[in-house]
LUMPA-334482 format. One record per residue: residue number from 1; residue in one letter; x, y, z of N, C-alpha, C in turn. Coordinates in nm, 4 decimals, m for minus. Each point is the difference from the previous one (the first is absolute). Layout:
<r NUM; "A"; <X; Y; Z>; <X; Y; Z>; <X; Y; Z>>
...
//
This chain:
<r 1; "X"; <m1.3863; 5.2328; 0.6321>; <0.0625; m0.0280; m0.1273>; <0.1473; m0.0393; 0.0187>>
<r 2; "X"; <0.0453; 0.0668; 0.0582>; <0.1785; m0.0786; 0.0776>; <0.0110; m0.0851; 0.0068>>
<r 3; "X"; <m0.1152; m0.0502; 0.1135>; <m0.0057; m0.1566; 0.0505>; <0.0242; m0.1001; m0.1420>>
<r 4; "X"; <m0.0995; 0.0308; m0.0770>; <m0.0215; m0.1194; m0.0984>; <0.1228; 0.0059; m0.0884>>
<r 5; "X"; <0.0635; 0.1656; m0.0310>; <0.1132; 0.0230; m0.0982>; <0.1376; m0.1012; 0.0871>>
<r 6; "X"; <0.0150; 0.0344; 0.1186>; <0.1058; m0.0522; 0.0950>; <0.0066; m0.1915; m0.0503>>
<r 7; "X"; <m0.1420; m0.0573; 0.0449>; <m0.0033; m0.1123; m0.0238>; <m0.0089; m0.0538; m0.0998>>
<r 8; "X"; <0.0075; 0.0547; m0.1004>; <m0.0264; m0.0317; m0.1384>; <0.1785; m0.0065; m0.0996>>
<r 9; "X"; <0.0548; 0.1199; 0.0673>; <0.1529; m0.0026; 0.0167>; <0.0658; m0.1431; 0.0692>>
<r 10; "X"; <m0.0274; m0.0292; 0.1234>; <0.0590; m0.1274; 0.0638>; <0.0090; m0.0990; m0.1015>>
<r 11; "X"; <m0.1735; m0.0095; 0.0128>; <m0.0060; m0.1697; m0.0897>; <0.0221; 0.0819; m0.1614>>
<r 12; "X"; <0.0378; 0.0584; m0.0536>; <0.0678; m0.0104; m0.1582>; <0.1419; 0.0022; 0.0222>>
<r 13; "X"; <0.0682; 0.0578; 0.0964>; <0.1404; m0.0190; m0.0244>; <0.0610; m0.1322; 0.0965>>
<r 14; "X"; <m0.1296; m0.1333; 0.0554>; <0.0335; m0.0998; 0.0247>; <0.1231; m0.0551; m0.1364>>
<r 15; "X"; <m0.0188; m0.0002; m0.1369>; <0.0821; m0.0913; m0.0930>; <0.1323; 0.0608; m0.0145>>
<r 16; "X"; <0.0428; 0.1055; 0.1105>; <0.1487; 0.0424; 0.0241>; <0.0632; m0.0260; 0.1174>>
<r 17; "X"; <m0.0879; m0.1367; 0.0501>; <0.0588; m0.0256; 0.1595>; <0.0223; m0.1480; m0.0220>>
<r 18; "X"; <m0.0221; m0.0550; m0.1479>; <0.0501; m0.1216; 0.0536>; <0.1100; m0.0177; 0.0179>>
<r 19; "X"; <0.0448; m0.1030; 0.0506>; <0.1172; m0.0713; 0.0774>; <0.0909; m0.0596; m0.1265>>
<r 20; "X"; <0.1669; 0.0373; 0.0192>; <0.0457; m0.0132; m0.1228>; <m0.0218; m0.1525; m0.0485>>
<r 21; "X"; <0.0203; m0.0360; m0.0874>; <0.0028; m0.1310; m0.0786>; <m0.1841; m0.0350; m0.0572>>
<r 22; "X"; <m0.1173; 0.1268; 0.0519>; <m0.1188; m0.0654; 0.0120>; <m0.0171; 0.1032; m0.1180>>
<r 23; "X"; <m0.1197; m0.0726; m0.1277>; <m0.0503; m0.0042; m0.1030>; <m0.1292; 0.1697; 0.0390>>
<r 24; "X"; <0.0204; 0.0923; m0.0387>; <m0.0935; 0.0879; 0.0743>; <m0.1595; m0.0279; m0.0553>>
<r 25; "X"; <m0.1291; m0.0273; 0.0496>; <m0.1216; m0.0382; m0.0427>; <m0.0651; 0.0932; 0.0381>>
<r 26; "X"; <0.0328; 0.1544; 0.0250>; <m0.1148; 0.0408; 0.0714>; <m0.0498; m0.0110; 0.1667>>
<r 27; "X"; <m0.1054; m0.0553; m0.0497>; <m0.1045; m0.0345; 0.0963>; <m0.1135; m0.1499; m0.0246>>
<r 28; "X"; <0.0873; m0.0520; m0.1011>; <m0.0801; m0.0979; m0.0478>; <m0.0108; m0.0820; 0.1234>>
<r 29; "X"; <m0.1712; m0.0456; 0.0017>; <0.0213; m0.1644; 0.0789>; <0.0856; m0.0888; 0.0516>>
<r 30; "X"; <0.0501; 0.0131; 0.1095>; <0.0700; m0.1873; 0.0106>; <0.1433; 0.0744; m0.0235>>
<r 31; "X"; <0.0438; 0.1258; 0.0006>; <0.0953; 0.0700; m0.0673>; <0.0854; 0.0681; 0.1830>>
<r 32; "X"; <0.1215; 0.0045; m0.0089>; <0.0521; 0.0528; 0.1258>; <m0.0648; 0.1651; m0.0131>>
<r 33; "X"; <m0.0004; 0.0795; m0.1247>; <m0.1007; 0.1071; m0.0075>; <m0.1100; 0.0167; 0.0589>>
<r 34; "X"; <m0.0614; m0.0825; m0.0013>; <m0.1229; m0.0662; 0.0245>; <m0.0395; m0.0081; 0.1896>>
<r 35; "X"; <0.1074; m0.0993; 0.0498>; <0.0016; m0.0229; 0.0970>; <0.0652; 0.1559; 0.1136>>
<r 36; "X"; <0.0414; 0.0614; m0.0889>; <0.1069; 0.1840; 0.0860>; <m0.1467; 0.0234; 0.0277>>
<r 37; "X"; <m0.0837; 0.0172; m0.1487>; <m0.1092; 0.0733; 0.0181>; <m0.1340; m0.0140; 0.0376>>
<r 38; "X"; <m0.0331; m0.1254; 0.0747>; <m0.0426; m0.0961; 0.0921>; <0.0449; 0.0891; 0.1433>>
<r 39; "X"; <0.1614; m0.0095; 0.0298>; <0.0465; 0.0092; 0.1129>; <m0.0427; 0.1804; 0.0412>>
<r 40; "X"; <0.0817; 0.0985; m0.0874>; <m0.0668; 0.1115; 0.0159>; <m0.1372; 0.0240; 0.0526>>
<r 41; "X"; <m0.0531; m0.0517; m0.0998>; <m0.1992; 0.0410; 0.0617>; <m0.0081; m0.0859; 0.1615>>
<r 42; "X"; <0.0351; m0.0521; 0.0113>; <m0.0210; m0.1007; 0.0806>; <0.0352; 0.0855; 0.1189>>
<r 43; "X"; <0.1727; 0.0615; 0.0112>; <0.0174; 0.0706; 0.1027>; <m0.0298; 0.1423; 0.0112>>
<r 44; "X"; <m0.0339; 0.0403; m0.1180>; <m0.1080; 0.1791; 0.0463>; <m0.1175; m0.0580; 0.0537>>
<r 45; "X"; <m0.0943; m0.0971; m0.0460>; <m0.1180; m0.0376; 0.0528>; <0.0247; m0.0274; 0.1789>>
<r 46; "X"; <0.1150; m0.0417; 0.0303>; <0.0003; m0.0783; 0.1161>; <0.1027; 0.1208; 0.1404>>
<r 47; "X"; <0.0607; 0.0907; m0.0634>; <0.0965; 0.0877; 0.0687>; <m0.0821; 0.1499; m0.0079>>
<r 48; "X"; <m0.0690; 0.0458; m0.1037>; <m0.0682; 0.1564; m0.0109>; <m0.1387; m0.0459; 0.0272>>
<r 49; "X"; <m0.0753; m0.1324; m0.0710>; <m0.1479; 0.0273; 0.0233>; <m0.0201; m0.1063; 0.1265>>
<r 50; "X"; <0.1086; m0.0530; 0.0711>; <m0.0339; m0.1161; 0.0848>; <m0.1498; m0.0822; m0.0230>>
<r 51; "X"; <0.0754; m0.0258; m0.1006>; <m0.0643; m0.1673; m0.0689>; <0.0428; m0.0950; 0.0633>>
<r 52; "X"; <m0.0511; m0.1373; 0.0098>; <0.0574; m0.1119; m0.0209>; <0.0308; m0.0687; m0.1234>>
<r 53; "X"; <0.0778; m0.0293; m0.0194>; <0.0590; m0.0575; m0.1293>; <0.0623; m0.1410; m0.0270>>
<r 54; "X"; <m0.0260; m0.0908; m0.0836>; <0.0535; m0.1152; m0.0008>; <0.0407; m0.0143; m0.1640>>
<r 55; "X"; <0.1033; m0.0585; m0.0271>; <m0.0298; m0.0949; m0.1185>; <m0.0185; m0.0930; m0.0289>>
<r 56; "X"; <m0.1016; m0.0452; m0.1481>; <m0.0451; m0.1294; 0.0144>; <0.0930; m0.0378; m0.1464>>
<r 57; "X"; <0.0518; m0.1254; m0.0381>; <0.0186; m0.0528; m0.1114>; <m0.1183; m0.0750; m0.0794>>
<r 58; "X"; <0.0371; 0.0940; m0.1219>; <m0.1437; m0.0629; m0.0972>; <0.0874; m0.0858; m0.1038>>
<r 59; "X"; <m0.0575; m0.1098; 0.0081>; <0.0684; m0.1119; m0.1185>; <m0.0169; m0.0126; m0.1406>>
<r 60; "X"; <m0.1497; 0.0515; 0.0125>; <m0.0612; 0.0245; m0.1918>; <m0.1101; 0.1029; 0.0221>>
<r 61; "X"; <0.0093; 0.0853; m0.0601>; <m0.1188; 0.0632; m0.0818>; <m0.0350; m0.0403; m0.1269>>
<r 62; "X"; <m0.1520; m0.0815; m0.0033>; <m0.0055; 0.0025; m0.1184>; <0.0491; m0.0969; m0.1449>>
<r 63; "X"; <0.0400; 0.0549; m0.1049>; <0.0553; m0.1395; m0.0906>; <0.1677; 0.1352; 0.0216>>
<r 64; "X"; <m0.0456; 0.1256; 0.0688>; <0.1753; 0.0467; 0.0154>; <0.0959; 0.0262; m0.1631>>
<r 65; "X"; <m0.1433; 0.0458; m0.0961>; <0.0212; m0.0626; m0.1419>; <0.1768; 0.0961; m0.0162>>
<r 66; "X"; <m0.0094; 0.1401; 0.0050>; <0.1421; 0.0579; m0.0153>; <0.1123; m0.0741; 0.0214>>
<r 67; "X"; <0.0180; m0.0401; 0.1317>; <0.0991; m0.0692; 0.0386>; <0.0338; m0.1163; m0.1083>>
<r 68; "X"; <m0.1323; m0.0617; 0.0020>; <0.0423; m0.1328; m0.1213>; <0.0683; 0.0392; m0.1407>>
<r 69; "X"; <m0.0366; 0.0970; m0.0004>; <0.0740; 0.0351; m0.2099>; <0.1087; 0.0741; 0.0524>>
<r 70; "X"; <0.0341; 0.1249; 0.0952>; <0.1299; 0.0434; 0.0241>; <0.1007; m0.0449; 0.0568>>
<r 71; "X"; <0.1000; 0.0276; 0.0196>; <0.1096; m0.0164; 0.0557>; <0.1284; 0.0296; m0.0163>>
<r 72; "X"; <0.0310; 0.1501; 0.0865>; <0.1059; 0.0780; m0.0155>; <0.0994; m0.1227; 0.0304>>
<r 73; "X"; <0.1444; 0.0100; m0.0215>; <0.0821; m0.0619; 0.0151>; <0.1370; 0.0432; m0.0689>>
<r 74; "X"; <0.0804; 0.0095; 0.0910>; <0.1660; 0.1049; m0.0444>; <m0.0406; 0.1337; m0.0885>>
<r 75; "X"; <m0.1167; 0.0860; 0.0088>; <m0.0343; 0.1382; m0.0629>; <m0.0543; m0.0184; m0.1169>>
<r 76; "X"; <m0.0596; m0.1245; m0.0343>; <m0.0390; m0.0515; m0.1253>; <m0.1804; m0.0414; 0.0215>>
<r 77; "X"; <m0.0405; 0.0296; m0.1364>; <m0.1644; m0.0644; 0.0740>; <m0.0136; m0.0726; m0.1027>>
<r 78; "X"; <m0.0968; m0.1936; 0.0617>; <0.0424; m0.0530; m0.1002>; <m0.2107; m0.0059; 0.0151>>
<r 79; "X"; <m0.0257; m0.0446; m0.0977>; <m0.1775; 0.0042; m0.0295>; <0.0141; m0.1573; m0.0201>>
<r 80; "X"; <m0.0654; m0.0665; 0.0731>; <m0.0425; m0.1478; m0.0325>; <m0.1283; 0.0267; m0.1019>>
<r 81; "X"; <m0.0420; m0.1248; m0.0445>; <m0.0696; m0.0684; m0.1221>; <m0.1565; 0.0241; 0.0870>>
<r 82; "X"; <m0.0956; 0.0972; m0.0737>; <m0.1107; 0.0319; 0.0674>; <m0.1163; m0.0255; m0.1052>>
//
């Protein structure tokens, strides 16, 4: 139960590590959030469970519909025409 409480701690307090000037998203997709918490799993998988590990870039999932109507921008969310 640690294990999962420990890691569950990391990736939620990812949206207090961004880098100053960056828009905080979480963990959204395509998001530097996103990409920490990519990197994390990536290196417990590869340093405690000696995994091999790679990343791949994914270009689309899908019609990706969220992305199309949101878009945080300066702490503001604006809803496009759906």
């Amino acid at each position: 139960m640690s294990y999962v409480w420990n890691w569950t701690q990391k990736l939620a307090n990812i949206v207090y590590e961004y880098p100053s000037g960056h828009i905080p998203k979480g963990r959204a997709f395509g998001s530097w959030g996103g990409g920490k918490a990519a990197q994390l799993l990536m290196d417990n998988m590869h340093d405690n469970l000696s995994l091999q590990t790679r990343a791949e870039k994914i270009e689309a999932i899908g019609n990706n519909y969220y992305n199309r109507i949101l878009n945080v921008t300066d702490f503001q969310l604006q809803v496009y025409n759906f």
